[in-house]
KOLSEVEX-568186 format. One line per 4 residues: number of its first residue (from 0); their letters; for each residue x, y, z of C-alpha. Coordinates in steps of 0.1 Angstrom, whole numbers, plus 5000, padded with zeros to 4 digits. Example, Ala and Ser with C-alpha at 12.3 -4.5 7.8 and 13.67 -1.06 7.14 Angstrom:
KOLSEVEX-568186
0) AS) 5123,4955,5078; 5137,4989,5071 $
//
This chain:
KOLSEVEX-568186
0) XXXX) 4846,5514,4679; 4876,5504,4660; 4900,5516,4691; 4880,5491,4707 $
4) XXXX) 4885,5464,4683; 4922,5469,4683; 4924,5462,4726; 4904,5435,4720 $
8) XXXX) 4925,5420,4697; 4958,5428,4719; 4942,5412,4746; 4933,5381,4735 $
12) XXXX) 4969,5363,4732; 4977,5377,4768; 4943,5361,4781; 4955,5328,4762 $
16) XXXX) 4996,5327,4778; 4981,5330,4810; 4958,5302,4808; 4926,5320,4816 $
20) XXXX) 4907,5312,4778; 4869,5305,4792; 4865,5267,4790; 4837,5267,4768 $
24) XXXX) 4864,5286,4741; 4890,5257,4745; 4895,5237,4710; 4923,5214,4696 $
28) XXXX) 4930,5247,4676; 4927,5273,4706; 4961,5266,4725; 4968,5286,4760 $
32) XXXX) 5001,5290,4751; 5011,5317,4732; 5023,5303,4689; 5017,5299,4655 $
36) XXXX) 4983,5288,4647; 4987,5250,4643; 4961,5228,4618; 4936,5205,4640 $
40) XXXX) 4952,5171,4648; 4937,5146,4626; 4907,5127,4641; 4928,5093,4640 $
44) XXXX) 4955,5110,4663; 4943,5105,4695; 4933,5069,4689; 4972,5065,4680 $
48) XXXX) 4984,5085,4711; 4961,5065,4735; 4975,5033,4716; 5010,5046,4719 $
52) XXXX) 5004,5048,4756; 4993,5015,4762; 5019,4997,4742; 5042,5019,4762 $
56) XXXX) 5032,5010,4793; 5031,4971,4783; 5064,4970,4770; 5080,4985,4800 $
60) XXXX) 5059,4965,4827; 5043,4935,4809; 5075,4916,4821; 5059,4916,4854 $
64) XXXX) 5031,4890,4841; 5063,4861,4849; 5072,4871,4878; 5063,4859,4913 $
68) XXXX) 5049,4873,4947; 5076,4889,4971; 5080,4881,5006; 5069,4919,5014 $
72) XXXX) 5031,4922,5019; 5024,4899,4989; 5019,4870,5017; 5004,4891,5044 $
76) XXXX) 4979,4904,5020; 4975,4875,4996; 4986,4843,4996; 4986,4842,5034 $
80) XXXX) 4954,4864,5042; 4925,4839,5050; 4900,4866,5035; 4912,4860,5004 $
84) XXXX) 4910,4823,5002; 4881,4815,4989; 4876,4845,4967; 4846,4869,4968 $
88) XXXX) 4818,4853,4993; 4799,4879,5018; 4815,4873,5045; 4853,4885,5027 $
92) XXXX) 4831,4919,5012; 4818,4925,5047; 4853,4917,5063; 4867,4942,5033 $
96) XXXX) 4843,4968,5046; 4844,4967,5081; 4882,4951,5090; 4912,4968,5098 $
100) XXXX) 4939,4941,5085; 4975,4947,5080; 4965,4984,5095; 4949,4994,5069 $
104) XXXX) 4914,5001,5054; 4907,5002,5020; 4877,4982,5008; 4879,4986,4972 $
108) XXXX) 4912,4974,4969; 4905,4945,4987; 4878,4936,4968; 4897,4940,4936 $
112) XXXX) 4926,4913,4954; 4890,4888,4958; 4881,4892,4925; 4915,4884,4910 $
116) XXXX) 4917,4855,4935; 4882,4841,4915; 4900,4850,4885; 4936,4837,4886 $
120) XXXX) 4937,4818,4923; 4973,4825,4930; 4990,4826,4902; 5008,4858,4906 $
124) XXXX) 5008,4860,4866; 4972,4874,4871; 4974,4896,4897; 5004,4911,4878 $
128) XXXX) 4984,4915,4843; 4959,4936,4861; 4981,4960,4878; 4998,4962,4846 $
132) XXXX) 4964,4967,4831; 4948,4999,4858; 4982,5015,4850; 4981,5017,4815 $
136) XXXX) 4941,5028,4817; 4954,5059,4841; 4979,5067,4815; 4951,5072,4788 $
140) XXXX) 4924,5089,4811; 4955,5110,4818; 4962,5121,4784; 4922,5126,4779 $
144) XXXX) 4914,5145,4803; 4945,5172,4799; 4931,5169,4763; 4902,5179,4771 $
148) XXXX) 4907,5205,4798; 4940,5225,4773; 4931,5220,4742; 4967,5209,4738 $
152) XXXX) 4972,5173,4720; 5011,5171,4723; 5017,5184,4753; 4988,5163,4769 $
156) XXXX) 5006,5128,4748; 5041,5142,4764; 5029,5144,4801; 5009,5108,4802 $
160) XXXX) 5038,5096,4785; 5060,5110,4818; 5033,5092,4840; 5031,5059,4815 $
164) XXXX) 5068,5051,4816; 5084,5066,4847; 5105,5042,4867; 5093,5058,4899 $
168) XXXX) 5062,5043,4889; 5076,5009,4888; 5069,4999,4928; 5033,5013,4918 $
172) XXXX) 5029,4987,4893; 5051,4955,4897; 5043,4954,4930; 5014,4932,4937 $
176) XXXX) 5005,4943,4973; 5003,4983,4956; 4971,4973,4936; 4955,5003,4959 $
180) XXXX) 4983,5028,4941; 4971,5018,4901; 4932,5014,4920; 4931,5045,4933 $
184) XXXX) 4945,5058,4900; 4920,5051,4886; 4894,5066,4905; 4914,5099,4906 $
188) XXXX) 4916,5101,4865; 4875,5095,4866; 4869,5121,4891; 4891,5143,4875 $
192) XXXX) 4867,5138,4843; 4836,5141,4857; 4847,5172,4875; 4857,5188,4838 $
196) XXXX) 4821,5178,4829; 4810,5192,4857; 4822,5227,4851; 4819,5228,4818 $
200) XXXX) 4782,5233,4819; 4759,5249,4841; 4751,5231,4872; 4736,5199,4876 $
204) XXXX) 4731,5179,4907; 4734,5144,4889; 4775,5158,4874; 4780,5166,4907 $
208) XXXX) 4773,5139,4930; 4792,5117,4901; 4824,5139,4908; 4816,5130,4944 $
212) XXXX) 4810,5094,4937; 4848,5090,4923; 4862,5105,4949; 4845,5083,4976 $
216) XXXX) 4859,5055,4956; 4892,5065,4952; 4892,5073,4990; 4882,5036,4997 $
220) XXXX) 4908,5025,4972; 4937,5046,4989; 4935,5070,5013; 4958,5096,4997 $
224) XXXX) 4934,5108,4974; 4924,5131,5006; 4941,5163,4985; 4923,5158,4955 $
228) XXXX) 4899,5186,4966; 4934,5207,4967; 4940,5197,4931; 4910,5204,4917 $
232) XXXX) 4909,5239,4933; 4945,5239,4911; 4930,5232,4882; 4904,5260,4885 $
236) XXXX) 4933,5279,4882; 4951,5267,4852; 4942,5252,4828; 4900,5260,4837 $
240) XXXX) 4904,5293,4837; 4880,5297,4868; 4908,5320,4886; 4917,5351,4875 $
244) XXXX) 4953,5361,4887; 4963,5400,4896; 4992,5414,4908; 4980,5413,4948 $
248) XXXX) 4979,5376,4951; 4990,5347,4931; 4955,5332,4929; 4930,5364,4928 $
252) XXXX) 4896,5351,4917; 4875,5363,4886; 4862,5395,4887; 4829,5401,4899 $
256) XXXX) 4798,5415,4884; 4803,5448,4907; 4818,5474,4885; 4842,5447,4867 $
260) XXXX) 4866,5446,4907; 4879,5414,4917; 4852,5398,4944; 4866,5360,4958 $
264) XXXX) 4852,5335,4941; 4832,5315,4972; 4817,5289,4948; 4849,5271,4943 $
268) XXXX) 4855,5264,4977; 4822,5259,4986; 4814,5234,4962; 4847,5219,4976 $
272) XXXX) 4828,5210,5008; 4818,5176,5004; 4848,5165,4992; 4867,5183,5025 $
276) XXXX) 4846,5162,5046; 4847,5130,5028; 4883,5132,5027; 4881,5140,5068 $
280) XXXX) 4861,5108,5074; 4888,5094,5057; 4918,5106,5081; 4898,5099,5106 $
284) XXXX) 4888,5059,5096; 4929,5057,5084; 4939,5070,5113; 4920,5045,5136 $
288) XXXX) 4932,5015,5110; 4971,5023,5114; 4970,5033,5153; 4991,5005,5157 $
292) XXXX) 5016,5011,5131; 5014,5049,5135; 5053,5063,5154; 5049,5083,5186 $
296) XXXX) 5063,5111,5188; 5086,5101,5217; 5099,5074,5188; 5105,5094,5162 $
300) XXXX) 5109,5133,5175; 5090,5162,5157; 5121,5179,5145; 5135,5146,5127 $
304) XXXX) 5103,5141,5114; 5105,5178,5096; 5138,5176,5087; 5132,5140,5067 $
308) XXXX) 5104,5153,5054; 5123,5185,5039; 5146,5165,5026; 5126,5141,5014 $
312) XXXX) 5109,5166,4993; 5140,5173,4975; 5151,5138,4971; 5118,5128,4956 $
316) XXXX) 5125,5164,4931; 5162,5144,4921; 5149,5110,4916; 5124,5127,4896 $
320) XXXX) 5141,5139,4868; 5172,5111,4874; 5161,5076,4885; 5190,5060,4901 $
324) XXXX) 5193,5038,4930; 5158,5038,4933; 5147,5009,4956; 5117,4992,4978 $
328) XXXX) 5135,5003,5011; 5147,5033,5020; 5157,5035,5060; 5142,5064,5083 $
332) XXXX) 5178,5086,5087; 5161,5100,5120; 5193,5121,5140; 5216,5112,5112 $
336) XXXX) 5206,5139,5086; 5236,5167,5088; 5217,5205,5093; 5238,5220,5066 $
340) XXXX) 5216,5190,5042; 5185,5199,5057; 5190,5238,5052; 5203,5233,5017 $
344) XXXX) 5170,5213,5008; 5145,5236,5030; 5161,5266,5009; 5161,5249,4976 $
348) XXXX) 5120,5245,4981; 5111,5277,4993; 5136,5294,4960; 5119,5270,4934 $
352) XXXX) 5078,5279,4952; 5092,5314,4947; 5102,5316,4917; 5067,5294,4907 $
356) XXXX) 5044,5323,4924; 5066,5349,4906; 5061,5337,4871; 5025,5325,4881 $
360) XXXX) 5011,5353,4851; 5036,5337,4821; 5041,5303,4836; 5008,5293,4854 $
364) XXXX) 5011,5256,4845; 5045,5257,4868; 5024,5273,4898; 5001,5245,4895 $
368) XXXX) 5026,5215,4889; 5044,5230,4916; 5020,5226,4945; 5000,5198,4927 $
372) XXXX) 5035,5179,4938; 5038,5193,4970; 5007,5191,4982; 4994,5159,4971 $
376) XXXX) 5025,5142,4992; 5018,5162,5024; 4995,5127,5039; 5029,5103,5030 $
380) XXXX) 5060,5128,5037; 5062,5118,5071; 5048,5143,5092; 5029,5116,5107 $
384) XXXX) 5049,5086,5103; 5034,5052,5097; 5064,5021,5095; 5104,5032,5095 $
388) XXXX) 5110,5042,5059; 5121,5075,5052; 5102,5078,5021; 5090,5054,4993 $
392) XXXX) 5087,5054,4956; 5051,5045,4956; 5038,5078,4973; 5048,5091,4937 $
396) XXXX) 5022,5080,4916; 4997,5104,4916; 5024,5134,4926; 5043,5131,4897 $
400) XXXX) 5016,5142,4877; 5023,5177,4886; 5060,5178,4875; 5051,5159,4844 $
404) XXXX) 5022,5188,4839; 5050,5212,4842; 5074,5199,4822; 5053,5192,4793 $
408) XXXX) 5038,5228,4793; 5071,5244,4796; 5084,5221,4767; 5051,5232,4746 $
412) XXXX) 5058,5270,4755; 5093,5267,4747; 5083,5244,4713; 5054,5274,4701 $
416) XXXX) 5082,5295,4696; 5099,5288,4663; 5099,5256,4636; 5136,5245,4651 $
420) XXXX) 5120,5247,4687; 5099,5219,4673; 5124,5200,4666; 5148,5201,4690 $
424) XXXX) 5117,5195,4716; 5109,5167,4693; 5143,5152,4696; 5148,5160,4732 $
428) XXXX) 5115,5144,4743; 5120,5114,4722; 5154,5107,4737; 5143,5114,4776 $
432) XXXX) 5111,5088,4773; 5136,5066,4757; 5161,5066,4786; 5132,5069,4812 $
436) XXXX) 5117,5035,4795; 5146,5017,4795; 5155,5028,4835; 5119,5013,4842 $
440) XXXX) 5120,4984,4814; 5156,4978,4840; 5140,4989,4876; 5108,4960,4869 $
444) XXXX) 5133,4930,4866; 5147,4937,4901; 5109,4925,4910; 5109,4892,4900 $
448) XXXX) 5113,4875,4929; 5124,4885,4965; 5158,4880,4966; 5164,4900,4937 $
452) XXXX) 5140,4927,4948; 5162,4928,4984; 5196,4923,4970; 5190,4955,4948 $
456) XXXX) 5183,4969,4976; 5210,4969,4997; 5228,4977,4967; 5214,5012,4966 $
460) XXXX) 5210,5017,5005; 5229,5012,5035; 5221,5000,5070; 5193,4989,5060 $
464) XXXX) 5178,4965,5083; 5145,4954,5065; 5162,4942,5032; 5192,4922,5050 $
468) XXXX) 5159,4910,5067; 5141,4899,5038; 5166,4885,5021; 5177,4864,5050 $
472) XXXX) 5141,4847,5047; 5142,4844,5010; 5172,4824,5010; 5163,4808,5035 $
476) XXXX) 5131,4795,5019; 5154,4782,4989; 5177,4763,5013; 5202,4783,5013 $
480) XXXX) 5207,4783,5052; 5242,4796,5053; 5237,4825,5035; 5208,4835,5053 $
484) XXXX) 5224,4837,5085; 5247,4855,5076; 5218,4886,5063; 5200,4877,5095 $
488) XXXX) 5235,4886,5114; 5237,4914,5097; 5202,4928,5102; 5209,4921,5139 $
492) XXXX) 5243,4939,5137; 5224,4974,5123; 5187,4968,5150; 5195,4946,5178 $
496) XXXX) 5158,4947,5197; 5138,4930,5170; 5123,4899,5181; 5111,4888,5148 $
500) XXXX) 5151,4891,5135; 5162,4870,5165; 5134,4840,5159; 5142,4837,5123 $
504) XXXX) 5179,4837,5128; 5168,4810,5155; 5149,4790,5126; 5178,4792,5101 $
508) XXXX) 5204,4780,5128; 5180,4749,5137; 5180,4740,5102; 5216,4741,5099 $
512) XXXX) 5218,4722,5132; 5230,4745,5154; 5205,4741,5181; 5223,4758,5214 $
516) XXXX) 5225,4786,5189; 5193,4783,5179; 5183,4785,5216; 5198,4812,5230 $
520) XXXX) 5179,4833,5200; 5148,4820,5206; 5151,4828,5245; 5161,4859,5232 $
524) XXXX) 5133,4868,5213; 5111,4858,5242; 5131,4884,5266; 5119,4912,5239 $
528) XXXX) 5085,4897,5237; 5074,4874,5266; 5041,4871,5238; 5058,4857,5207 $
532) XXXX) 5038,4825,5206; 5058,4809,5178; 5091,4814,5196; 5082,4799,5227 $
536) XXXX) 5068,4769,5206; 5102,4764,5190; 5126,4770,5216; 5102,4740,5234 $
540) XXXX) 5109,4715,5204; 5143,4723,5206; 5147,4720,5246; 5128,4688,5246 $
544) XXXX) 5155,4672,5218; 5180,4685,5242; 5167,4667,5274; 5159,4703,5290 $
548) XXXX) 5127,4700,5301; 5130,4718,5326; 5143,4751,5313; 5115,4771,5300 $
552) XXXX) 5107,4789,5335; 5072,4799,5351; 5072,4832,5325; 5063,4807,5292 $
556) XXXX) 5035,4787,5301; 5030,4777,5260; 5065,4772,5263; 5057,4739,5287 $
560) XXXX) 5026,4732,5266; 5046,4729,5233; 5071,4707,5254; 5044,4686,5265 $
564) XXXX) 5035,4682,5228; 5065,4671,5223; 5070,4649,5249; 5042,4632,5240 $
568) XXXX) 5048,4624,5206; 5077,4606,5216; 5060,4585,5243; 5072,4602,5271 $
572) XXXX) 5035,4606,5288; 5042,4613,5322; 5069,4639,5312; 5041,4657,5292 $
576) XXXX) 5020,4653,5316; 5038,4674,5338; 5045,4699,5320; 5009,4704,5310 $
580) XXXX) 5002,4705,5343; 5027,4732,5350; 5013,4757,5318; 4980,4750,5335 $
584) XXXX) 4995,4765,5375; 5006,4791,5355; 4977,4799,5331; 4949,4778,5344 $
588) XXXX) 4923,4789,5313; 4945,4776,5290; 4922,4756,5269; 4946,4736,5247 $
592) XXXX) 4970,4723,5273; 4932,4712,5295; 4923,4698,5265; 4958,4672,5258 $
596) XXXX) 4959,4665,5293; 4925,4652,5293; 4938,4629,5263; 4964,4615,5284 $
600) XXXX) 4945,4613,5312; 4918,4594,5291; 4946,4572,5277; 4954,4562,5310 $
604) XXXX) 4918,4553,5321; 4913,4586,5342; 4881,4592,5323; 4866,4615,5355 $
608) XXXX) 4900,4638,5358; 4899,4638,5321; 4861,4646,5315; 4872,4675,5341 $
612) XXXX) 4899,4690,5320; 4876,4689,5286; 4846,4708,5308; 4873,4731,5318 $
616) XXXX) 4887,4734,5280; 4851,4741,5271; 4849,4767,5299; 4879,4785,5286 $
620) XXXX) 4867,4781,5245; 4834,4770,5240; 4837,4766,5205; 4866,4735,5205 $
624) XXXX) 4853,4714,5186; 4882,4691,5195; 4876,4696,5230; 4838,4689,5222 $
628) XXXX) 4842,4659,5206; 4871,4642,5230; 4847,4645,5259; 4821,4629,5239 $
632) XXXX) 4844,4601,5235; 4849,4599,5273; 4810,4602,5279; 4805,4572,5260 $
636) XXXX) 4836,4548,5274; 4814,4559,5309; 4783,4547,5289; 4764,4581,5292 $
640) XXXX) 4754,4581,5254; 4729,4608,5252; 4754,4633,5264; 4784,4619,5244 $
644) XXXX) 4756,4628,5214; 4749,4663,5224; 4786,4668,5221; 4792,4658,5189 $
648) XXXX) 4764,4675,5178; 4782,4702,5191; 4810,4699,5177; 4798,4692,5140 $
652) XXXX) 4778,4725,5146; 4810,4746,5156; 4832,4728,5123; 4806,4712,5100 $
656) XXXX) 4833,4695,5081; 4849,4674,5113; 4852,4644,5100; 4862,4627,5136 $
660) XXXX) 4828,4640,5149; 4805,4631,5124; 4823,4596,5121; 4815,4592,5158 $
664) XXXX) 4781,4604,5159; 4773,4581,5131; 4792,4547,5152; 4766,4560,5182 $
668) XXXX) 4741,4564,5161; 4747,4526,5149; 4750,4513,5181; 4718,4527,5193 $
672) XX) 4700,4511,5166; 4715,4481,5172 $
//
């Protein structure tokens, strides 16, 4: 009996370095590293590291509150989305629900934007302060629930600290339009709570369906949470304990009741199935939202897309653990990446997952961090590709959780060891949050306003068509005209067969007064895209100041219509005329250029051929109001009353607020009484 006192004794520190202590023997005191035996924390320290986080994570991206929206999504989802403007109603929660906008789909984060809109209307202050906010509530779920599941105060302080201050984090949070990253954060530190509730007791439906609750949020908040199942079944394995490693595989299960052999532990992927499916719903839904956006593969090629993505890997790995030159943009290198880089990388991964699965039994926290990092940027690494970048900083958030887990592990390991290992872990950790603040307290400034955000940029890339891009239009809304020429030259120089580049160097030339420049871009952008609506309005203006009526050809019938418009408005009726005539031989449902005809028309006393063209409007959009109410006008210059009435009841119906309508409804009104 004492022999077998002794073995269990020896046993019981091996148990503990490998991370396998049952959960229900986990305590502040009962560390699964191997140490001295440490005095429990006092009850006010967690309290001060949670405090400690939060002041952390408001001194490095409070800043943010002052800034402004950028001119990259910010207007597309925000100030420009039409959802948005009138805050939450039930027509925006449905829309958020059941519309794919911007190619996307993620309902909860759109309802956060409405909310804020009720909040702080457009002040981008507000929509700041709650990024800022969500970010610094991760960091302390962060540090609770590694509390919780190790046992381990320091080391748990040390890795939300990583995830609290790290400039790759910095797109996450200063970025208005990323609200799903910090969102989605959120929902992935609840479910990873309610899952160590879960498992920590015997079963109960209720924990369960909670676990599964949070992860059907975070999966309407951002669809990368699809690997969370993936990191859970990782954190069976270290720190839960519900793994029990051998020397045959690198994740052998516990053993089973059958004569104390290994058996596979079916349970934990079992009770992984709900979560697989949810997160397949999710591909699915995400992948019907961003068919438009999604690359084909006759774009982009497979074997660029692998080699970016191997690369990628390890560039994510560098910025990692040194921040520099970290910016919004990064262009898609697609033939350009030499093979000797791509080998390099591909053999640098496969040596470090090596050397992780060979030191799973002394090391299991590096096993974990390991593939928690690789695997939970497998939907973003570019396999499928959705936009041009090569990679992004945002796709980092939740990832970077598994080096941080790694790191702070190791450092605890390393710190167990002796009294001077303290304090040169002490030291060492103190200084690297220091330098990482400061890099993040640096990287949030570049965000206070777009042409900072894009000049950056281009300082820490090259060729890089979206920022000269960007910049081009934020300078140009400043006035700065010259200068943004000269970005939108440049962005032409590096992509030549973007329409949108061509139109907005056709806008900043106008402005300058360039207008045969401005021309020949606009009738540029219309040979890349006969259906760019807004250049053929533009190069019509421009052609009708010139005297070129004529010019825009049978392929642009709004081209003629916006020439008529502007023929009109200087008097020119015939002219205008004309030329709504000819967009009508050329598109003859075109409802708007029926619909100004029939003005002129009704100007010149043609009230039949104009009555005509409204009908034939109304034909073509039966809810023009316009159109609805200029025929009642001609209806009651012909004295046919009761119709003109119908019509503007019509029209008031379609736009309750038309004030043209209900003023003339209310004049027939009068002179039917009278």
């Amino acid at each position: 009996m004492g022999h077998s006192r002794r073995a269990k004794k020896s046993r019981l520190p091996e148990d503990r370095r490998r991370g396998n202590v049952p959960p229900a023997d986990r305590s502040p005191t009962n560390d699964p590293t191997p140490g001295p035996p440490a005095r429990p924390p006092s009850r006010y320290m967690v309290p001060a590291v949670c405090a400690l986080l939060a002041l952390a994570a408001a001194l490095v991206f409070g800043r943010a509150v002052q800034y402004e929206f950028v001119n990259f999504d910010d207007d597309i989802y925000l100030y420009e989305n039409p959802w948005l403007a009138d805050g939450p109603t039930a027509e925006a929660a449905a829309w958020a629900f059941t519309g794919f906008y911007a190619a996307n789909w993620h309902p909860l984060t759109w309802l956060s934007h409405l909310l804020d809109v009720r909040l702080y209307g457009f002040w981008a202050g507000g929509h700041h302060l709650t990024n800022v906010l969500l970010h610094a509530v991760n960091a302390i779920l962060l540090f609770l629930v590694l509390r919780r599941m190790t046992g381990r105060l320091w080391p748990s302080g040390l890795a939300a600290a990583l995830f609290a201050i790290h400039p790759l984090h910095v797109e996450s949070v200063a970025w208005v339009s990323e609200r799903k990253d910090v969102l989605s954060g959120l929902c992935f530190m609840l479910t990873l709570a309610a899952y160590l509730g879960y498992v920590r007791r015997p079963f109960s439906l209720p924990r369960y369906l909670l676990v599964v609750l949070c992860f059907a949020l975070g999966l309407l908040a951002k669809p990368m949470l699809v690997t969370l199942p993936l990191v859970l079944l990782l954190l069976d394995y270290w720190p839960l304990g519900r793994w029990r490693p051998s020397g045959d595989c690198p994740l052998q299960p516990a053993p089973s009741t059958a004569g104390g052999r290994p058996g596979f532990p079916w349970r934990l992927f079992i009770e992984k199935v709900p979560l697989l499916l949810l997160a397949a719903a999710s591909c699915a839904v995400t992948l019907i939202a961003q068919s438009t956006a999604v690359v084909a593969s006759e774009q982009l090629p497979w074997n660029e897309r692998l080699a970016n993505a191997v690369v990628s890997y390890a560039r994510y790995l560098g910025q990692s653990f040194w921040p520099a030159c970290l910016a919004v943009w990064y262009p898609h290198p697609q033939h350009t990446l030499p093979w000797w880089t791509v080998a390099g990388c591909a053999m640098f991964l496969l040596g470090a997952s090596l050397l992780a699965l060979i030191w799973r039994r002394s090391y299991p926290y590096l096993l974990v961090g390991w593939l928690w990092y690789l695997g939970m940027l497998v939907p973003v690494i570019g396999l499928v590709q959705v936009g041009s970048q090569a990679r992004a900083d945002r796709y980092m958030y939740l990832p970077l959780i598994g080096l941080s887990l790694a790191v702070a592990w190791g450092a605890a390991q390393f710190a167990d060891a002796s009294a001077d290992h303290r304090r040169a872990c002490g030291i060492v950790a103190a200084t690297v949050l220091s330098l990482l603040g400061g890099c993040a307290w640096q990287q949030v400034s570049y965000w206070q306003d777009s042409e900072t955000l894009w000049t950056h940029t281009l300082e820490c890339t090259s060729r890089n068509c979206v920022a000269y891009g960007n910049l081009g239009l934020a300078l140009a809304r400043k006035g700065r005209t010259v200068e943004a020429i000269l970005n939108f030259r440049e962005a032409i120089a590096i992509k030549p067969d973007q329409p949108e580049l061509h139109y907005h160097l056709g806008d900043a030339l106008a402005v300058d007064g360039r207008v045969d420049e401005a021309i020949l871009n606009y009738q540029e952008a219309l040979l890349l895209d006969p259906d760019y609506a807004a250049a053929r309005k533009h190069l019509g203006f421009l052609l009708a100041t010139r005297g070129r009526t004529d010019e825009p050809g049978n392929r642009y019938p709004e081209a003629h219509y916006e020439l008529g418009n502007a023929l009109a408005e200087c008097g020119r009726l015939d002219e205008a005329a004309a030329h709504y005539q000819a967009a009508l031989a050329i598109r003859p449902d075109f409802a708007e250029a029926h619909n100004n005809l029939g003005i002129l028309l009704a100007e010149c006393g043609q009230l039949d051929q104009a009555i005509a063209h409204y009908q034939a409007a109304l034909r073509s959009a039966p809810d023009s109001a316009k159109a609805h109410n200029n025929l009642g006008n001609a209806l009651v210059r012909l004295g046919r009353i009761e119709e003109a009435a119908a019509h503007y009841r019509k029209a008031l119906e379609i736009q309750p607020d038309d004030a043209d309508a209900r003023r003339n409804l209310d004049a027939l009104r009068g002179r039917t009484q009278e």
